[in-house]
PAKOL-472575 format. One record per residue: x, y, z of N, C-alpha, C, O in turn; residue number from 1. Coordinates in steps of 0.001 Angstrom, whole numbers. Example, Ala and Ser with C-alpha at 12.3 -4.5 7.8 and 13.67 -1.06 7.14 Angstrom:
residues 2
nc1 nc2 nc3 cac1 cac2 cac3 cc1 cc2 cc3 oc1 oc2 oc3 nr
13190 -5690 7800 12300 -4500 7800 13200 -3300 7800 14236 -3319 8465 1
12850 -2250 7080 13670 -1060 7140 12900 30 7870 13409 1138 8039 2
This chain:
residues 278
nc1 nc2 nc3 cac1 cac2 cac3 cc1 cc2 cc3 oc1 oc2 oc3 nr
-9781 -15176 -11291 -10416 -13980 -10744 -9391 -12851 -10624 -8179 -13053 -10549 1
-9978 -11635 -10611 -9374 -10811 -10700 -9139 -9632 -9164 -9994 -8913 -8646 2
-7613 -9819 -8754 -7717 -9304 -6914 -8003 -7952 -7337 -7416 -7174 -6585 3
-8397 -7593 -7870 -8675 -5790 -8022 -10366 -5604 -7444 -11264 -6250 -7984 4
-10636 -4675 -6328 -11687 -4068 -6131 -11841 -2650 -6151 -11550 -2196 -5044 5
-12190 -1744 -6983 -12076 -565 -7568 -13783 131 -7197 -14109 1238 -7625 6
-14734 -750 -6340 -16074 451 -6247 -16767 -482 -5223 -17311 -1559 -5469 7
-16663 36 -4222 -17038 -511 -3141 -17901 419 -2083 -17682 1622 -2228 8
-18820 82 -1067 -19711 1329 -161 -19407 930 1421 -19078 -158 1893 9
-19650 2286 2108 -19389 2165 3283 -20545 2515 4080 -21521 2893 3432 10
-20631 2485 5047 -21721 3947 5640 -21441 4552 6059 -21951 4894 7126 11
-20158 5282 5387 -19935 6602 5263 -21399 7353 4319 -22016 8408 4461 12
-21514 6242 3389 -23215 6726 2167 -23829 5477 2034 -24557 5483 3027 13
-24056 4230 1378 -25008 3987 1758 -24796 2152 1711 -25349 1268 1057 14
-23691 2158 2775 -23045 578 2804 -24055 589 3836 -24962 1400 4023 15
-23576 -986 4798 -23915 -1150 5947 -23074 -1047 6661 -23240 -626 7806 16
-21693 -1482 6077 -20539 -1780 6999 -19544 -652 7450 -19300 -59 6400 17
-19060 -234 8146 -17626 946 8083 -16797 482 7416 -16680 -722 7189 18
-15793 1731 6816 -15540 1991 5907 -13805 392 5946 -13162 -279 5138 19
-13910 664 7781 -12758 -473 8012 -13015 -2129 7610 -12270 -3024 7212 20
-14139 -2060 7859 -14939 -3724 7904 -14857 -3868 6574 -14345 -4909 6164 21
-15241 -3064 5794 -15386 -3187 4109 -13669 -3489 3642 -13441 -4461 2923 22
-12914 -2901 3945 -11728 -3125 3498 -11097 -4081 3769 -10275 -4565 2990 23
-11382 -4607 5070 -10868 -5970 5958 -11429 -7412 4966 -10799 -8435 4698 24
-12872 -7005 4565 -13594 -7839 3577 -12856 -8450 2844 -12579 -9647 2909 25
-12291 -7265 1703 -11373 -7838 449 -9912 -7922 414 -9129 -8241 -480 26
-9728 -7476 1862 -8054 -7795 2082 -8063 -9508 2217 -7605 -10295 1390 27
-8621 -9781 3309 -9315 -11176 3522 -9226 -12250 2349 -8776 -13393 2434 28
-9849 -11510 1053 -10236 -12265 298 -8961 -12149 -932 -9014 -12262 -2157 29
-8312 -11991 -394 -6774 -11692 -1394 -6719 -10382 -2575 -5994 -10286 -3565 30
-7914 -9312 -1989 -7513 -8190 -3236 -6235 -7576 -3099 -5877 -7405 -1934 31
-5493 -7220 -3955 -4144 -6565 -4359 -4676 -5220 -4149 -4135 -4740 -3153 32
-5542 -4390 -4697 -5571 -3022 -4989 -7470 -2378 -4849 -8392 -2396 -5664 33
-7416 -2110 -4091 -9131 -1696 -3463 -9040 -275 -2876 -8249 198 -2061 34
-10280 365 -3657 -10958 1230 -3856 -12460 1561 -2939 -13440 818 -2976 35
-12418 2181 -2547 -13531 2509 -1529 -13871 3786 -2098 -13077 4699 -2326 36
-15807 3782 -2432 -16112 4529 -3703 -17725 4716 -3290 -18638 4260 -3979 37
-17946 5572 -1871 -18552 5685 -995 -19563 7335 -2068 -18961 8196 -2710 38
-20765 7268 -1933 -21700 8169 -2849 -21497 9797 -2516 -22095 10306 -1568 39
-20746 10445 -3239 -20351 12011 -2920 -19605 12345 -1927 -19414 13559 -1853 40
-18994 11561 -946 -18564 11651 -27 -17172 10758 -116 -16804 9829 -835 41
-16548 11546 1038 -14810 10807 735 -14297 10895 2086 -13093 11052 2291 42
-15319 10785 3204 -14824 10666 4598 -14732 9577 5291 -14546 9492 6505 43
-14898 8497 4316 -14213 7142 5050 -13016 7157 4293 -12344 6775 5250 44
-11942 7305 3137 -11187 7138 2989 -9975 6914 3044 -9170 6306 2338 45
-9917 7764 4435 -8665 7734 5524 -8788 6482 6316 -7771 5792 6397 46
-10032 6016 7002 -9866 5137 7721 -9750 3674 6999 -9089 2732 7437 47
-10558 3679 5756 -9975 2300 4838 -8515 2430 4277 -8053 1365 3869 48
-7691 3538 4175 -6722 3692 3733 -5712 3219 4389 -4648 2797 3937 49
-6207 3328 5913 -5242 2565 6946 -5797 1578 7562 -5328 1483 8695 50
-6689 694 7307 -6687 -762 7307 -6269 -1122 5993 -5780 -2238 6171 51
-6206 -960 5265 -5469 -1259 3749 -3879 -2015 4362 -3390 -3138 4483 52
-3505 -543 4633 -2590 -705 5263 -1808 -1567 5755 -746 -2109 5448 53
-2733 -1590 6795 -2366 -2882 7539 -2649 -4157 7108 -2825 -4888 8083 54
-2750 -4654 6205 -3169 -5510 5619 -2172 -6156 3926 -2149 -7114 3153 55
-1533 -4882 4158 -733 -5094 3178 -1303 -4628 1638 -672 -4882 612 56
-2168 -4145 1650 -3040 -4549 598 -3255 -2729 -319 -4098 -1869 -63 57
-2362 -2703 -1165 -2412 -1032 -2064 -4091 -185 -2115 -5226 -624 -2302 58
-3769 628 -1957 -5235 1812 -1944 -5446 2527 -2705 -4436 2830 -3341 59
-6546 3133 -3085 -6633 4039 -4314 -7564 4969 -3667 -8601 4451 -3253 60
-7436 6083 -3509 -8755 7051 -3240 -9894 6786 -4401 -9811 6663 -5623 61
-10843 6757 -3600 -12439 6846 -4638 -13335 7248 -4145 -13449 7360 -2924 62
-14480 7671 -5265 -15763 8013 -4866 -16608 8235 -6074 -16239 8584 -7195 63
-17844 7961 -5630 -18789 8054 -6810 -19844 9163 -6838 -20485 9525 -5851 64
-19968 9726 -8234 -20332 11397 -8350 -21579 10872 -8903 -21535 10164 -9909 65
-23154 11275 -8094 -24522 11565 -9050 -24181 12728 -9740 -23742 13824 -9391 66
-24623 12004 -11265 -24916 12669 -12389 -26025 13035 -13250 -26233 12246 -14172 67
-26835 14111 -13161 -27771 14340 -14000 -27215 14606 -15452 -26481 15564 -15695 68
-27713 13469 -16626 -27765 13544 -18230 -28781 13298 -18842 -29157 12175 -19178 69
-29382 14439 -19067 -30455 14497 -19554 -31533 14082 -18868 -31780 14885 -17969 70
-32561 12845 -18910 -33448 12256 -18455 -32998 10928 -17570 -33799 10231 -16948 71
-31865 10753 -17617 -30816 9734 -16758 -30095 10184 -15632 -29651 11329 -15717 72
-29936 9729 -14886 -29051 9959 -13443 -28165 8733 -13646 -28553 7570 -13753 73
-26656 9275 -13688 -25571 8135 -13871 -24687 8161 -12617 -24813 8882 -11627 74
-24042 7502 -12796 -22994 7780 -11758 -21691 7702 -12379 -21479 6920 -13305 75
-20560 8697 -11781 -19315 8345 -12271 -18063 8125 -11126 -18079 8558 -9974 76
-17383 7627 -11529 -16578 6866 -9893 -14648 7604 -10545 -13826 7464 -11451 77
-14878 8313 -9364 -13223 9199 -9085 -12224 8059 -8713 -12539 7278 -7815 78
-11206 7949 -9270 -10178 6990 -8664 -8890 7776 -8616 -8555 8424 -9608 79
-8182 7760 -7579 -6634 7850 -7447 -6212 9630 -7719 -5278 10221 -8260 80
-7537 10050 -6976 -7410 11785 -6600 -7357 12145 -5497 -7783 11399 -4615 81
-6795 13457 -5168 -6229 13934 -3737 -8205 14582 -3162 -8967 15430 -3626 82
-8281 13733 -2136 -9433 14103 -1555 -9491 15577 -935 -10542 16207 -1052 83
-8511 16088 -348 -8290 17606 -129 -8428 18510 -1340 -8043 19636 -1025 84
-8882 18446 -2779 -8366 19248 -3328 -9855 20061 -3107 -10848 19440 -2728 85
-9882 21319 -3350 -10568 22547 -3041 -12344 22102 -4165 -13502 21821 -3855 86
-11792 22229 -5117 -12878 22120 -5973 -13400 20782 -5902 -14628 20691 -5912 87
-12776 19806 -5837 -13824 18416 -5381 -14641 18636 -4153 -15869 18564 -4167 88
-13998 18882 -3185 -14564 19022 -1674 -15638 20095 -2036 -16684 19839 -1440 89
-15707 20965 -2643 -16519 22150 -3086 -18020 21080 -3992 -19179 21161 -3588 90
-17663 20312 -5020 -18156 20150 -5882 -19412 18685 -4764 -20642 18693 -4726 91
-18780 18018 -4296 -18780 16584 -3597 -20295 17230 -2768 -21427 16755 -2861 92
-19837 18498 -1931 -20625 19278 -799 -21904 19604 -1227 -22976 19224 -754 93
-21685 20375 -2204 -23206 21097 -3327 -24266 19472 -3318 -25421 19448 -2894 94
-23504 18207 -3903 -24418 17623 -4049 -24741 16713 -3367 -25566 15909 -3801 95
-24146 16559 -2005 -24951 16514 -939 -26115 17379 -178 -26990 17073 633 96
-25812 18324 -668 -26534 19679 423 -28508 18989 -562 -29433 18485 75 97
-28509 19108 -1293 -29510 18241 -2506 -30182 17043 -1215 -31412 17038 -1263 98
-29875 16532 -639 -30170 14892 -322 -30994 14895 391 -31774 13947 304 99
-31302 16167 1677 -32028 15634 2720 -33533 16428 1889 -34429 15585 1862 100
-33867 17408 1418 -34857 17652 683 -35495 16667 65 -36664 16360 297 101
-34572 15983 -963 -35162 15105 -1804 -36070 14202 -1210 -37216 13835 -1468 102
-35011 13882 -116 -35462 12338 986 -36878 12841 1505 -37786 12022 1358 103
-37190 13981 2051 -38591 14211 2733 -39943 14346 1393 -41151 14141 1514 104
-39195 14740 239 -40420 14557 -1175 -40408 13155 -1007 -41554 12718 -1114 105
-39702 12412 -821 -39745 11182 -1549 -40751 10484 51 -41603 9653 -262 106
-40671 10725 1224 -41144 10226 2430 -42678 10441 1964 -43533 9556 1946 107
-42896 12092 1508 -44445 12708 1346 -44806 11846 -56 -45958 11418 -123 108
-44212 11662 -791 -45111 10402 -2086 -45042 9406 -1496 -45775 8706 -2195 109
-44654 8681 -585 -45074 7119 35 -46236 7350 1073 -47105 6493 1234 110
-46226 8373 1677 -47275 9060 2406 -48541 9100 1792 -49560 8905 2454 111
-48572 9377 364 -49974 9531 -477 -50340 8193 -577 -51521 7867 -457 112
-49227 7168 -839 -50038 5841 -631 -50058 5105 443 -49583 3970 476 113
-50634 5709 1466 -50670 4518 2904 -49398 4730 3850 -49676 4612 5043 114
-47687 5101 3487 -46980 4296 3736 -45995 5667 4891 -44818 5987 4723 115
-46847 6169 5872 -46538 6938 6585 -45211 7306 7106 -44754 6470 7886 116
-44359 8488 6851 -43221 8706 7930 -42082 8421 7721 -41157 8594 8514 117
-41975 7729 6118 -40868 6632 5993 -39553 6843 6307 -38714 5989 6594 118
-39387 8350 6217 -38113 8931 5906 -37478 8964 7613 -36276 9197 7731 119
-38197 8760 8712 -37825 8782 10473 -37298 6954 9856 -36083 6755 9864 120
-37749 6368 9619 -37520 4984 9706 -36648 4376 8604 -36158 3248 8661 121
-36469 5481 7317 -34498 5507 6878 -33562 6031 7144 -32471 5788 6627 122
-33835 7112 8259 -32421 7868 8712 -32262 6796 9903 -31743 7378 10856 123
-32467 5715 10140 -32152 4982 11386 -31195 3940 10853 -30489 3336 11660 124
-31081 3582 9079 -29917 3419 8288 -29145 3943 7443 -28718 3427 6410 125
-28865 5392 8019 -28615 6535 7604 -27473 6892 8884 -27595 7723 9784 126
-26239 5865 8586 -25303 6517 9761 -24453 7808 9261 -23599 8248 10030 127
-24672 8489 7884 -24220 9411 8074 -25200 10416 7354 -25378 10461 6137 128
-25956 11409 8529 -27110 12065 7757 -26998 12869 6709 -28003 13500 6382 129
-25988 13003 6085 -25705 13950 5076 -26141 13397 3747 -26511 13932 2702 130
-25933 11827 4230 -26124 10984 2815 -27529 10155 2443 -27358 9330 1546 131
-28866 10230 2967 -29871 9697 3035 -29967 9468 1746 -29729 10269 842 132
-30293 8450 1664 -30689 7718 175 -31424 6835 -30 -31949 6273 931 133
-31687 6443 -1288 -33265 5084 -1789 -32913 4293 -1170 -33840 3643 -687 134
-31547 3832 -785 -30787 2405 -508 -31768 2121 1258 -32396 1121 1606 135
-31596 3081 1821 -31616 3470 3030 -33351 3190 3472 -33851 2515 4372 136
-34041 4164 2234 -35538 4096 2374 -35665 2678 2016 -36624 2141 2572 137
-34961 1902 1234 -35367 636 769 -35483 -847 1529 -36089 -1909 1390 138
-34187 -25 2717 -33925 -779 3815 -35207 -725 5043 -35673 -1499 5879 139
-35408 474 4652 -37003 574 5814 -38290 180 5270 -39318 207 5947 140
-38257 -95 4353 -39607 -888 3916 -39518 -2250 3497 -40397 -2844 2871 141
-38656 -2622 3787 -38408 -4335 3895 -38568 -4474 5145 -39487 -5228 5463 142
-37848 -3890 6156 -38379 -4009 7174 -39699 -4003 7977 -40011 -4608 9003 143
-40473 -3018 7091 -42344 -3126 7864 -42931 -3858 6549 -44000 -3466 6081 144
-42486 -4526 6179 -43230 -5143 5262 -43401 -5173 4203 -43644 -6242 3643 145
-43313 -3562 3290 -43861 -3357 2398 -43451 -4161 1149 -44072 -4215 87 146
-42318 -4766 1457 -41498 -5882 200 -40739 -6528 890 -40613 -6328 2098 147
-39869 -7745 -12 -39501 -8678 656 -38301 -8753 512 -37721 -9593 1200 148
-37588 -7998 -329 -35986 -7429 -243 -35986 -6272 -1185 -36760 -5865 -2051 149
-34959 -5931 -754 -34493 -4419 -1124 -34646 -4257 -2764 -34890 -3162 -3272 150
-34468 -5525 -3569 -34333 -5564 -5129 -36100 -5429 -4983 -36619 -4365 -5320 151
-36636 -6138 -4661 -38550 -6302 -5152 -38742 -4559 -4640 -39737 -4035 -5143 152
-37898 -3633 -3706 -38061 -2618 -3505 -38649 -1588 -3992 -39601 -867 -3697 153
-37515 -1713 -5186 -37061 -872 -6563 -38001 -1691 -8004 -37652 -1399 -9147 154
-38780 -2362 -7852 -39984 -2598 -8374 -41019 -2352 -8181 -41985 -2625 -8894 155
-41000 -1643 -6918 -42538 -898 -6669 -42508 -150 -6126 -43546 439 -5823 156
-41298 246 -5697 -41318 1686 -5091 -39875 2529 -5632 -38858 1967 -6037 157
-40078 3967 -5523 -38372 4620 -5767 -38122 4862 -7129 -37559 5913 -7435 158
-38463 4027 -8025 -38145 4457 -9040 -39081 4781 -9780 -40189 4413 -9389 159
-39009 5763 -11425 -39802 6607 -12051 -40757 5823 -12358 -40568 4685 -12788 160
-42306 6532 -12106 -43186 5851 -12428 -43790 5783 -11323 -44851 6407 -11280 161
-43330 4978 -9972 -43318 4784 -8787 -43659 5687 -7135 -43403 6851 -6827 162
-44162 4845 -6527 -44449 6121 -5592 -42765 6200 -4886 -41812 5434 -5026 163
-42865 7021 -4375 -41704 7536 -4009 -40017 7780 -4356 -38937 7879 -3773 164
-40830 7810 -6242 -39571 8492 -6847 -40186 9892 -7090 -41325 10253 -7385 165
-38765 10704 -6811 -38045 12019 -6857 -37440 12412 -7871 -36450 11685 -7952 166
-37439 13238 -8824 -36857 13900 -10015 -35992 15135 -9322 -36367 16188 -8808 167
-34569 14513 -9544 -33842 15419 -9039 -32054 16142 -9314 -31221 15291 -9629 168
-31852 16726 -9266 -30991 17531 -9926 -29826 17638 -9479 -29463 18592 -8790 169
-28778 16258 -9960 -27382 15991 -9275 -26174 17150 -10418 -26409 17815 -11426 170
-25218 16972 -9810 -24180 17203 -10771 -24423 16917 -12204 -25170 16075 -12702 171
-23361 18100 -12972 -23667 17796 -14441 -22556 16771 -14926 -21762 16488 -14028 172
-22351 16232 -15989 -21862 15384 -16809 -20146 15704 -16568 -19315 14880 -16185 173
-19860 17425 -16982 -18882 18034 -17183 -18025 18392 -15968 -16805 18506 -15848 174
-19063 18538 -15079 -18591 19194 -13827 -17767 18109 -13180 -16617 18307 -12788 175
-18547 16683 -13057 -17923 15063 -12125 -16384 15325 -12879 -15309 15658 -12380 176
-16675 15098 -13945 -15646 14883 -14550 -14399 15775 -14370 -13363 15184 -14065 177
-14345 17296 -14536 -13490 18469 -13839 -13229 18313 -12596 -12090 18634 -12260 178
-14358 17674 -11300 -13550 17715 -9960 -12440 16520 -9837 -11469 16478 -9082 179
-12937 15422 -10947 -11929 14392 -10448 -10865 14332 -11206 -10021 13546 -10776 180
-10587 14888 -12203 -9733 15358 -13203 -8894 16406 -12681 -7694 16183 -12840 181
-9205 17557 -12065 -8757 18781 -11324 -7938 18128 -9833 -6768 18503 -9757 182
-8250 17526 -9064 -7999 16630 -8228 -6626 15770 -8722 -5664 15610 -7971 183
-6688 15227 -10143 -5812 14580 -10632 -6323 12844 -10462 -5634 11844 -10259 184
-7438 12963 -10597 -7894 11598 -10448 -8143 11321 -12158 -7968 12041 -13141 185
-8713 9692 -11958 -9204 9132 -13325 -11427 9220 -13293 -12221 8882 -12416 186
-11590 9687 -14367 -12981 9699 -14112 -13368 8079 -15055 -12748 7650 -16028 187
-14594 7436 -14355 -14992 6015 -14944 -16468 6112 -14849 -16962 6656 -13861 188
-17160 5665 -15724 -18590 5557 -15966 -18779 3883 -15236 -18263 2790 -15467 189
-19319 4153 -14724 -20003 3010 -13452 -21053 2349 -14196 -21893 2813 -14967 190
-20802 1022 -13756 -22247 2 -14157 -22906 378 -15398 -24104 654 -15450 191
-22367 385 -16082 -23290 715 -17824 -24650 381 -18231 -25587 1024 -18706 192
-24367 -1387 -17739 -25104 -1929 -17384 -26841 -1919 -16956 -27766 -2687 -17219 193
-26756 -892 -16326 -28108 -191 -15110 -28716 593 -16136 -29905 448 -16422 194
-28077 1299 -16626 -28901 2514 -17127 -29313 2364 -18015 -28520 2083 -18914 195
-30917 2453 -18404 -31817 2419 -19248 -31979 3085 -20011 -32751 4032 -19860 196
-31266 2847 -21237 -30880 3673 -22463 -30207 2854 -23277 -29362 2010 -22977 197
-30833 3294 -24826 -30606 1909 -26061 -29435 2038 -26458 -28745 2934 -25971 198
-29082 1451 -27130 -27427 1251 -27669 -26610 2974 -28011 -25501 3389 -27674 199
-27941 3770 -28957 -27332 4889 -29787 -27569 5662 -28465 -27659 6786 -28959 200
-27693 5809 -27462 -28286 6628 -26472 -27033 6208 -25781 -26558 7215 -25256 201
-26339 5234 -25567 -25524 5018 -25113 -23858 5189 -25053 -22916 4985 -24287 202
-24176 5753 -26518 -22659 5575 -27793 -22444 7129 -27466 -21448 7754 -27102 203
-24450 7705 -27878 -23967 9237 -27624 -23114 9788 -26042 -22210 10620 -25973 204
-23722 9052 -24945 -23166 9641 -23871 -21228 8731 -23306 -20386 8895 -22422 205
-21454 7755 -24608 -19769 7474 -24090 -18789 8826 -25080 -17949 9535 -24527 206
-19044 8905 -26159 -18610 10094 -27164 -18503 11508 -25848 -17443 11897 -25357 207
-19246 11804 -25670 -19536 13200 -25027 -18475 12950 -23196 -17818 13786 -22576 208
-18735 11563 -22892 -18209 11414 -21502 -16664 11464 -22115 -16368 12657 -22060 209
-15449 10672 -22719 -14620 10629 -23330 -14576 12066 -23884 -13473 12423 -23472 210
-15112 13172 -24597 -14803 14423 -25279 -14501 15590 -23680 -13776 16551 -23425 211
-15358 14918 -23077 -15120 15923 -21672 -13893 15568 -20509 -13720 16141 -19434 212
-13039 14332 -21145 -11979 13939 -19810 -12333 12526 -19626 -11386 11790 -19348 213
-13405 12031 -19713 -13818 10622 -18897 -12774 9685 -19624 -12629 9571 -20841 214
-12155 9111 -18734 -10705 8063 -18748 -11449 6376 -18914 -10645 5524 -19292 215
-12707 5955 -18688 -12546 4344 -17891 -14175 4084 -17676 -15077 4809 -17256 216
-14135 2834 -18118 -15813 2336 -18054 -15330 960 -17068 -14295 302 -17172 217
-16455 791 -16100 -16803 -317 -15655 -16871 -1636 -16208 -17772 -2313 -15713 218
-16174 -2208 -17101 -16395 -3415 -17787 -17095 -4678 -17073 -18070 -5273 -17533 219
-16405 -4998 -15821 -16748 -5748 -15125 -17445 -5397 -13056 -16988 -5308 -11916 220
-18860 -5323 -13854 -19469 -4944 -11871 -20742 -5881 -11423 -21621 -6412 -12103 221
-20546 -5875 -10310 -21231 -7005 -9771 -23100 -7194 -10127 -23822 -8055 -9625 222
-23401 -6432 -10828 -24429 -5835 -11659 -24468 -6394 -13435 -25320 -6257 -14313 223
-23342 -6948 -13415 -23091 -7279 -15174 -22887 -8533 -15044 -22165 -9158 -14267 224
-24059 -9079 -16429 -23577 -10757 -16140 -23050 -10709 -17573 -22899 -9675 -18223 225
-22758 -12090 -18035 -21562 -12137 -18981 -21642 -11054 -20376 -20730 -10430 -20918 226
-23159 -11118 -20712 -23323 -10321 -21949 -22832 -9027 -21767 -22234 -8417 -22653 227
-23097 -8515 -20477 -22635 -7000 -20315 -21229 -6998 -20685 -20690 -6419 -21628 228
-20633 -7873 -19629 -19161 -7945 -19687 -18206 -8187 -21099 -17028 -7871 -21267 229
-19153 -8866 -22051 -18649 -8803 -23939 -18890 -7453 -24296 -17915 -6801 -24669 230
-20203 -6812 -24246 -20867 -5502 -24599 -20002 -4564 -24211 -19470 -3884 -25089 231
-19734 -4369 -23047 -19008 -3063 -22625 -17280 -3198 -22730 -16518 -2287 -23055 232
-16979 -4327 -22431 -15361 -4604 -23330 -14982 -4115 -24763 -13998 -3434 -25053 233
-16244 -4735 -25864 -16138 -4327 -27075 -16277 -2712 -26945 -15347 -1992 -27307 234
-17210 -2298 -26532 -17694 -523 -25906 -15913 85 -25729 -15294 915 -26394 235
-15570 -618 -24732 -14003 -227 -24082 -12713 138 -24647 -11776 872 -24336 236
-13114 -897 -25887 -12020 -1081 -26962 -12359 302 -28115 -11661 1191 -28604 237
-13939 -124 -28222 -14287 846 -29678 -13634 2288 -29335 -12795 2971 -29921 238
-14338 2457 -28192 -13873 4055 -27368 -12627 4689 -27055 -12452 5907 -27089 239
-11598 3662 -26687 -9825 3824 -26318 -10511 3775 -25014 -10298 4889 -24535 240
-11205 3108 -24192 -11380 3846 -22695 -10833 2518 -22092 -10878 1317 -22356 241
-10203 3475 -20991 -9795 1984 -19725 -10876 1157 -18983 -11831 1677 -18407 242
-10592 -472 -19062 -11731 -1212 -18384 -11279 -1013 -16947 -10101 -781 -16675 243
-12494 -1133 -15791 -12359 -1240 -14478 -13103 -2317 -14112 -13960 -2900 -14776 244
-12625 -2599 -12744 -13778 -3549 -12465 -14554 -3342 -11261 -14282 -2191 -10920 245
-15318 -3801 -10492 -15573 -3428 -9008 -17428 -4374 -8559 -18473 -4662 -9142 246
-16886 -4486 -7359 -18387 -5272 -6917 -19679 -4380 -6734 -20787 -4915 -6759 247
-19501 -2693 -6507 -20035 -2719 -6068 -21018 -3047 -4964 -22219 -2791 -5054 248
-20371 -3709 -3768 -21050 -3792 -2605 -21100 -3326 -1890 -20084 -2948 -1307 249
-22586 -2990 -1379 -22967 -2284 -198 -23076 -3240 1399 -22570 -2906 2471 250
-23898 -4487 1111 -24230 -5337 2235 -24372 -6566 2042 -25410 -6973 1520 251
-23471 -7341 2378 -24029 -8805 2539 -25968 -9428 2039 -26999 -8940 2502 252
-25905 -10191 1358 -27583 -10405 918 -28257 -9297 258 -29483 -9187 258 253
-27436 -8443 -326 -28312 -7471 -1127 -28063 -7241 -2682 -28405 -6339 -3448 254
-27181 -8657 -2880 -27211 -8879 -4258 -26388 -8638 -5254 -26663 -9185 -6322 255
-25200 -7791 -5187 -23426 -7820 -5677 -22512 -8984 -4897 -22712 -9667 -3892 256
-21675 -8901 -5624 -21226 -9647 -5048 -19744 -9274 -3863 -18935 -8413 -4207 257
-19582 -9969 -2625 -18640 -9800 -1572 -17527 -8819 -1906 -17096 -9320 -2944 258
-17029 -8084 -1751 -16119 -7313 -1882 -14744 -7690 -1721 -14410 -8211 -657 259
-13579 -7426 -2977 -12534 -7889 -2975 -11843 -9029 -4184 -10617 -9063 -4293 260
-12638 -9856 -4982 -12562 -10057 -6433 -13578 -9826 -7130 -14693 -9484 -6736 261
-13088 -10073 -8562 -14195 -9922 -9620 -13508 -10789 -10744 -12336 -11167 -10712 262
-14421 -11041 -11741 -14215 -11836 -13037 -13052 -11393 -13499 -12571 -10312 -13161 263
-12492 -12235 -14343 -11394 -11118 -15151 -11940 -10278 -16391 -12896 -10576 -17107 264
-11291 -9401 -16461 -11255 -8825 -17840 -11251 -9245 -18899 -10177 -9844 -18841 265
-11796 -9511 -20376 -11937 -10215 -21360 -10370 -10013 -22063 -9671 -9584 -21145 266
-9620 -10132 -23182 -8404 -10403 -23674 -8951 -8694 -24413 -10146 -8501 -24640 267
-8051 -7769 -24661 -7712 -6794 -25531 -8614 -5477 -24622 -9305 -4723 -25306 268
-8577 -5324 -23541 -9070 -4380 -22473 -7679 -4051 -22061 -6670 -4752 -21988 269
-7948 -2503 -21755 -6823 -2316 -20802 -6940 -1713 -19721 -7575 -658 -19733 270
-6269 -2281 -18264 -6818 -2425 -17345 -6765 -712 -16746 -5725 -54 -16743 271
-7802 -308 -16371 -7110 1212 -15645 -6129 1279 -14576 -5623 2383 -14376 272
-5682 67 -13681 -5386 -39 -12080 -3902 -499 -12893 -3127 -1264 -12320 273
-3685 -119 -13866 -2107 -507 -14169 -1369 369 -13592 -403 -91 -12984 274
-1538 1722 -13581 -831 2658 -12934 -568 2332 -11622 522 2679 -11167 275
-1221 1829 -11032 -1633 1838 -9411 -512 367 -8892 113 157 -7853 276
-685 -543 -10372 -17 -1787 -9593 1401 -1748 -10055 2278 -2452 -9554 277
1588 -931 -10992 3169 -1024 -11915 4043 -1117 -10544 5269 -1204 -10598 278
């Protein structure tokens, strides 16, 4: 296994745990080098930075940027950039200011079917209101019933098609990429995996992510089972792009895996967190 955790959540956006508990997680579990990679936001970073700390255990600033491409919403994950810098904090802000709107469209389409108010009963897992999200609404309708975990969630509710999905208008492609680049960070395309789009749909947006700055693909996330992990290695190699890895976890029982290892990397990847561990 591999001690590197490079994309991890807090509720600072849309973990369960603080940003300290999360880090304590994979120190615990023998990670070398962890990343806390909390959704537009970078205000737990200080406080995982110093349980890191204490723990012995190397840090990387992170965070993960919504991306509108085209008919896709991606995400891309900042590593090992100065969280003060002007234009991230600028860029990070805009697409939060987006969130609490969305969240009340998305409350009024569950409203058309039966499912009253929802959005009072996700800001109550919404410890930081700036960041309301599906994760959050998904958490409140497991709770009254409406499904039986957060995954059967996102099968009938939230996403396109669905009542209480929202069409909505994050950061562009170019821009993620300039704040975390400008910053002096590495930009990485997250979970490849997820996004529903065929191979040539896929090639086109690694070409264009790579032509604009993008450094590093997710090879290995708690979201990818082995085929991904051949697919996006070979992807890694074809491209020159650095592999990363990361659990992606938000909460205990919600289906990534624990925070703090991951699989290894396949043979002829190169790792992005070399800088970080040299």
């Amino acid at each position: 296994m591999t001690p590197v955790d490079l994309h991890c959540h807090s509720n600072a956006s849309d973990g369960l745990l603080p940003p300290r508990e999360v880090t304590r997680k994979a120190a615990e579990r023998g990670c070398q080098l962890f990343a806390l990679t909390d959704h537009d936001d970078t205000r737990g970073l200080a406080e995982a930075a110093d349980e890191a700390a204490l723990h012995g255990m190397r840090f990387v600033s992170g965070v993960e940027i919504s991306v509108s491409w085209g008919k896709h919403t991606l995400h891309i994950v900042g590593l090992g950039f100065d969280p003060a810098h002007p234009a991230l904090k600028a860029g990070l802000a805009g697409v939060r200011a987006g969130r609490d709107a969305r969240a009340q469209a998305m409350s009024d389409s569950l409203a058309r079917v039966g499912l009253e108010n929802v959005i009072a009963g996700a800001r109550k897992y919404a410890d930081n209101p700036e960041m309301i999200s599906r994760t959050h609404f998904a958490r409140y309708l497991v709770e009254i019933g409406a499904a039986k975990d957060t995954k059967s969630v996102f099968k009938r509710f939230l996403v396109r098609g669905k009542p209480g999905f929202v069409d909505h208008e994050w950061a562009r492609l170019h821009e993620a990429i300039d704040w975390i680049r400008d910053a002096g960070g590495v930009a990485v395309l997250a979970h490849p995996g997820r996004y529903e789009m065929g191979n040539e749909t896929l090639r086109v947006l690694l070409t264009e992510f790579k032509r604009l700055g993008g450094e590093g693909i997710e090879v290995v996330s708690g979201c990818h089972g082995a085929a991904d992990v051949g697919r996006f290695s070979r992807l890694a190699q074809e491209f020159e792009l650095l592999a990363s890895v990361g659990t992606d976890y938000h909460a205990t029982g919600e289906g990534a895996r624990e925070p703090g290892l991951n699989g290894d990397l396949p043979i002829g990847c190169q790792p992005v967190w070399a800088r970080w561990l040299s």
